[in-house]
FILOSE-195230 format. One line per field, with one value per residue: y, z, x of N, C-alpha, C in turn; residue in one letter. Coordinates in steps of 0.1 Angstrom, whole numbers, always signed. Each point is the difference from the previous one (the first is absolute). Layout:
ny c(Y / ...)
nz c(Z / ...)
nx c(X / ...)
cay c(Y / ...)
caz c(Z / ...)
cax c(X / ...)
cy c(Y / ...)
cz c(Z / ...)
cx c(X / ...)
resn c(A / ...)
//
This chain:
ny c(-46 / +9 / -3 / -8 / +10 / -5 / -6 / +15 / -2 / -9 / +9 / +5 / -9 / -5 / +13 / -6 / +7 / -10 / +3 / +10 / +13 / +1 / -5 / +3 / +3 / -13 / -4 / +10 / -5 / -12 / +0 / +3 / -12 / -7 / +5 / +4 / -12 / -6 / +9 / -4 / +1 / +13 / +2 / -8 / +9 / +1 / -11 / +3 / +16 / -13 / -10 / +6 / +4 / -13 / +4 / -2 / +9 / +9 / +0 / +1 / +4 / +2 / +16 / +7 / +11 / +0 / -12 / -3 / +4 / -12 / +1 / +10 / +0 / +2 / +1 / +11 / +1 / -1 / +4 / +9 / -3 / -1 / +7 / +8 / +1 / -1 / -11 / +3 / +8 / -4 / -14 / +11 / +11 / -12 / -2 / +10 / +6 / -7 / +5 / +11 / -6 / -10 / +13 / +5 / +5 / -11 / +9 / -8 / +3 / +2)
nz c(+84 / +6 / -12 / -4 / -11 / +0 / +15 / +5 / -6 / +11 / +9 / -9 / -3 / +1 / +6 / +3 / -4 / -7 / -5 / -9 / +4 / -1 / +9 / +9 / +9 / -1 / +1 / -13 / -8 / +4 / -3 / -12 / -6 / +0 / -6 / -14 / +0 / -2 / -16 / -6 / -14 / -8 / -9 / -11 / -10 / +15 / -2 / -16 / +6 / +10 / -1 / -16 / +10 / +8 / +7 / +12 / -9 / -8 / +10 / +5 / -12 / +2 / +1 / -9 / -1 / -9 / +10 / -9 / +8 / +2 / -13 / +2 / -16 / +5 / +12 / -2 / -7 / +10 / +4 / -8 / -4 / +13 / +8 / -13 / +6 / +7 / +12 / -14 / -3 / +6 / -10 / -12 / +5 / -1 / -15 / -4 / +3 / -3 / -12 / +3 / +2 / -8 / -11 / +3 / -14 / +1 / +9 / +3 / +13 / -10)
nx c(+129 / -6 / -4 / +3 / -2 / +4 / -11 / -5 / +9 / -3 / -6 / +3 / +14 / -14 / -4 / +10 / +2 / +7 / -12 / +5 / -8 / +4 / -4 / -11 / +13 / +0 / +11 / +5 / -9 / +8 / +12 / -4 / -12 / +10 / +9 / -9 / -7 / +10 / -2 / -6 / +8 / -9 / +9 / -1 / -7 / -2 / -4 / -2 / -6 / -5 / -3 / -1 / -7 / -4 / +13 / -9 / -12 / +8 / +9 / -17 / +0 / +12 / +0 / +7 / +4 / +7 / -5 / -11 / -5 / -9 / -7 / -1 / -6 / +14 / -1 / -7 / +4 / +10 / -2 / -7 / +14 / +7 / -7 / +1 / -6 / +10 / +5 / +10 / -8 / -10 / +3 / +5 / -13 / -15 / +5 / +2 / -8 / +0 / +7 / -8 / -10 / +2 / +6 / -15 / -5 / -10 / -10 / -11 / +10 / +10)
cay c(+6 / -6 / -5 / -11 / +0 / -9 / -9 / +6 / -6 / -14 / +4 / +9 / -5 / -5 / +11 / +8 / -8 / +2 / +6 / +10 / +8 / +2 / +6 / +6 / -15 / -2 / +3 / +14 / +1 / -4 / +12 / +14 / +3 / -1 / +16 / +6 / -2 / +9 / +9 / +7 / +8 / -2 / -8 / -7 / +14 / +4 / -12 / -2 / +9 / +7 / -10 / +14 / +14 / -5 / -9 / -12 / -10 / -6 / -10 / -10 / -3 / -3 / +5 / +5 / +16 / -1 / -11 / +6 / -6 / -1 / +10 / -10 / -3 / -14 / -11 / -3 / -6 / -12 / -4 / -3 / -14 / -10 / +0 / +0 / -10 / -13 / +4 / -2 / +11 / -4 / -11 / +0 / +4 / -2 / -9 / +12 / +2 / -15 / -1 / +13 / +1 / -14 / +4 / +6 / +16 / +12 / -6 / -1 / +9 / +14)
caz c(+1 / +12 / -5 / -10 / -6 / -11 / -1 / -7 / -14 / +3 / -5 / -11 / -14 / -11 / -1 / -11 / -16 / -4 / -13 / +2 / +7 / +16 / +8 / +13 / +9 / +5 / +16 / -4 / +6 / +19 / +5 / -4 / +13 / +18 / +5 / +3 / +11 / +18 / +5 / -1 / -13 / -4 / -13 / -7 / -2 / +11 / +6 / -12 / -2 / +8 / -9 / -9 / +8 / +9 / -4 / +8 / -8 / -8 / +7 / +9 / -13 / -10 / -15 / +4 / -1 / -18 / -7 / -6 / +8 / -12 / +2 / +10 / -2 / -2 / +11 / -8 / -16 / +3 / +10 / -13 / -10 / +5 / +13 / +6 / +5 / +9 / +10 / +4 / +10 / +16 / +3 / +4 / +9 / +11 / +10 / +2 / +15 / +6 / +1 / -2 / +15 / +8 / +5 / +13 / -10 / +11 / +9 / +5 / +12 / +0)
cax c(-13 / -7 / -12 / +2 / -9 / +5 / -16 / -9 / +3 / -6 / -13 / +1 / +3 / -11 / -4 / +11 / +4 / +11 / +5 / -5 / +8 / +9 / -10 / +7 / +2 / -13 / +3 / +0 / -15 / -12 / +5 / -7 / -13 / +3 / +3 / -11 / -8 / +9 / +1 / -13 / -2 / -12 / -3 / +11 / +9 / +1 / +11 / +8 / +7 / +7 / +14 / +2 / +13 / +6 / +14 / +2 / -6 / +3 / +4 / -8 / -5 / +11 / -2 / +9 / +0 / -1 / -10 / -9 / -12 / -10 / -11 / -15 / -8 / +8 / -7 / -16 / +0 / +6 / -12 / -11 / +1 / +7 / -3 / -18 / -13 / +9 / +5 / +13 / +12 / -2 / +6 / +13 / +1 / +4 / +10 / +8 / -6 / +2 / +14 / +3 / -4 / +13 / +19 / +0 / +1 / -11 / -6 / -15 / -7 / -7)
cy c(-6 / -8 / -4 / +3 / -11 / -10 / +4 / -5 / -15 / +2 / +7 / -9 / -4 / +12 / +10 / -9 / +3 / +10 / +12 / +11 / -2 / +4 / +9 / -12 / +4 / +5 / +15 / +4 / -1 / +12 / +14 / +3 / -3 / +15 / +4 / -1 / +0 / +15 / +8 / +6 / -8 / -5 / -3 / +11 / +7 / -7 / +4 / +8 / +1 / -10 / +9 / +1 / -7 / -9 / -17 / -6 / -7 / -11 / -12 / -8 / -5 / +8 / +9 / +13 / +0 / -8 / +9 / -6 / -2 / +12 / -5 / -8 / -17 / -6 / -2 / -11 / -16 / -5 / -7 / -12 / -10 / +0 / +3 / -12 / -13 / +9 / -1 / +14 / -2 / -10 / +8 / +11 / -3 / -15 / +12 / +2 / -18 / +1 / +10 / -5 / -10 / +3 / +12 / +15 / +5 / -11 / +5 / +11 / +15 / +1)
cz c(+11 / -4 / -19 / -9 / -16 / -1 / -18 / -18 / -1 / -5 / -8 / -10 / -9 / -7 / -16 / -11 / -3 / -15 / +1 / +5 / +16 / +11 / +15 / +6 / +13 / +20 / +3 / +4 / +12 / +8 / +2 / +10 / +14 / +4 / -1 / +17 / +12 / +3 / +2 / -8 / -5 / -11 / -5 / -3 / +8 / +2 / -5 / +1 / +14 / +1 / -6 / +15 / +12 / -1 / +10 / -8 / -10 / +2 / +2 / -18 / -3 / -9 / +7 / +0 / -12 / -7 / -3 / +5 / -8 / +3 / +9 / -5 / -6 / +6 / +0 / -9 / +6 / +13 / -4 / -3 / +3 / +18 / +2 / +0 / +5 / +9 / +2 / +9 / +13 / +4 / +4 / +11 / +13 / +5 / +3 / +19 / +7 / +4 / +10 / +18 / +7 / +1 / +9 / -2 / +4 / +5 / +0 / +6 / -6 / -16)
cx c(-8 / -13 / +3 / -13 / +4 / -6 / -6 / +5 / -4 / -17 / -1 / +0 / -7 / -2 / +9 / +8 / +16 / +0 / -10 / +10 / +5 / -13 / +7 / +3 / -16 / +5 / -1 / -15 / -6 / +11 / -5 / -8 / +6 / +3 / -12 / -5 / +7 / +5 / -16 / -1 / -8 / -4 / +16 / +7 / +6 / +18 / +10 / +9 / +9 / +13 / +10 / +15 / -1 / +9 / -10 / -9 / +6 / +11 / -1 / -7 / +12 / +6 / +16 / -4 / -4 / -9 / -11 / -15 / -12 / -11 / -14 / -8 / +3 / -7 / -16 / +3 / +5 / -12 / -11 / +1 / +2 / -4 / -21 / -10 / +10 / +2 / +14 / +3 / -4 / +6 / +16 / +5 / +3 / +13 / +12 / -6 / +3 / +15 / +8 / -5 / +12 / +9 / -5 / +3 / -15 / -7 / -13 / -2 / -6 / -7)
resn c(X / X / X / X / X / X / X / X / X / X / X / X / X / X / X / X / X / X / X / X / X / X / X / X / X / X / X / X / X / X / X / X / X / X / X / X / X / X / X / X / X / X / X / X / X / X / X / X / X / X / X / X / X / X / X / X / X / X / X / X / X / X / X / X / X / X / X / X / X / X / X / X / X / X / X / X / X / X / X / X / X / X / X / X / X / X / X / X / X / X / X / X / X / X / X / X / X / X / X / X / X / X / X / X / X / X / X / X / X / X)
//
């Protein structure tokens, strides 16, 4: 992979619990919004659906053809609990853009 999102379970781990139900993988989430906001879809349901029927998103998430994509309001509900009022998702954006600028996948100029 051109960019190592497997940091992101380092800053997460306080956040989640061994018991209970099964949550979303947390890399599944900064993923989500990453496509969102690089594609310019407008909302999560937007995302969701378009995950649903693109083979490179779902790819770029990990999910096969057959895998079963979480519902949107997955990610409200997981945001809510475990990212609102912190700055984990800027901390992990931007070491994503830090990383993303050194192997030289974009650039400043434009």
């Amino acid at each position: 992979a051109a960019i190592d999102f497997t940091f992101i379970y380092d800053l997460v781990k306080d956040m989640y619990s061994e018991v209970g139900r099964p949550s979303i993988d947390p890399v599944i989430l900064v993923k989500l919004t990453f496509i969102q906001y690089t594609f310019g879809i407008r909302s999560m349901r937007k995302t969701i659906e378009e995950v649903e029927t693109n083979m490179a998103y779902r790819w770029f998430l990990g999910y096969g053809f057959h895998d079963k994509v979480p519902h949107f309001s997955t990610f409200g509900k997981n945001y809510e609990r475990r990212f609102k009022d912190t700055d984990l998702f800027e901390q992990i954006f931007y070491r994503i853009l830090m990383t993303a600028a050194n192997k030289k996948l974009i650039s400043a100029e434009h």
